[in-house]
N, C-alpha and C positions, 0 to 999 in steps of 0.2 A: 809697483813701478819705482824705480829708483830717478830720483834725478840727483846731479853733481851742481855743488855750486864752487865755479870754479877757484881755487886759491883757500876752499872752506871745508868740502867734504862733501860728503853723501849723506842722502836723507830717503829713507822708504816711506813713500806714501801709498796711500789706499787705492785700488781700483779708484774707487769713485770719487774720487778728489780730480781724477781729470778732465771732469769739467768746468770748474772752476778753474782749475791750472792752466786749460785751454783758454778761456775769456782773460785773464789776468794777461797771458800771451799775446793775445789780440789786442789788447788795451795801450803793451809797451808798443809792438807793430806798428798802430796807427799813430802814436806818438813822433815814433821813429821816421815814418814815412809823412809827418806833417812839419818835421824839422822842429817840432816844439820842446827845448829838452826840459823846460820844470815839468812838463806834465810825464815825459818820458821817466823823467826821476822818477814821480810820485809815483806809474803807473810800473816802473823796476821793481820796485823799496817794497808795494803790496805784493807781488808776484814772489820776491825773494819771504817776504813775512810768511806766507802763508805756505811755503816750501818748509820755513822753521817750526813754526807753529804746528801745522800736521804732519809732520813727516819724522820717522824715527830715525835718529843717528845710525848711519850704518856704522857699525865696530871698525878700528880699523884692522882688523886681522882677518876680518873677514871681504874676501875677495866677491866684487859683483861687479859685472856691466852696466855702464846708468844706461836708460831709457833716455834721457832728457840729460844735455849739459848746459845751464848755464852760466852767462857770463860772472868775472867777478863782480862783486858787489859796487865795486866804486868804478865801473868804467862809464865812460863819456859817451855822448850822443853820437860821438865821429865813431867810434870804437863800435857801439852796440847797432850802428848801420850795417857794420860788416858781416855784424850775425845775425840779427832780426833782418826778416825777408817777408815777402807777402804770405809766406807759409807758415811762418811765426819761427822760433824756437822748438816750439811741443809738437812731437810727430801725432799724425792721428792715433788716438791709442784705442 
């Protein structure tokens, strides 16, 4: 699965890292939909980690469709309302 982080690049992760990916998801979501933004930070910051953490560099010469786009790193609670939805970011994969 590839996901984009946006303004950053691409990262290949494992089949099996999405479900993790998916809970990390859900974590910003209810953040999002609770108006709380320290916790929306914190539960962003884990989601983006662990995109870095297991996910391999896609090259940039190498051309791929992400699976999953998210937002930049530094955006705001007003900002990540408009993309976190009750279905999260992460399609079912």
């Amino acid at each position: 699965m590839i996901v984009r982080i946006a303004t950053e690049g691409q990262y290949e992760l494992l089949a099996n890292d999405a479900e993790a990916l998916e809970e990390l998801d859900r974590q910003a979501v209810s953040a999002c939909e609770a108006g709380d933004e320290e916790a929306f930070h914190q539960a962003f910051a884990r989601l983006m980690e662990f995109v870095r953490r297991n996910g391999e560099p896609v090259p940039d010469d190498r051309l791929a469709a992400s699976d999953v786009i998210l937002p930049p790193p530094d955006s705001t609670l007003e900002e990540a309302r408009a993309d976190f939805n009750a279905d999260g970011l992460i399609p079912d994969l």
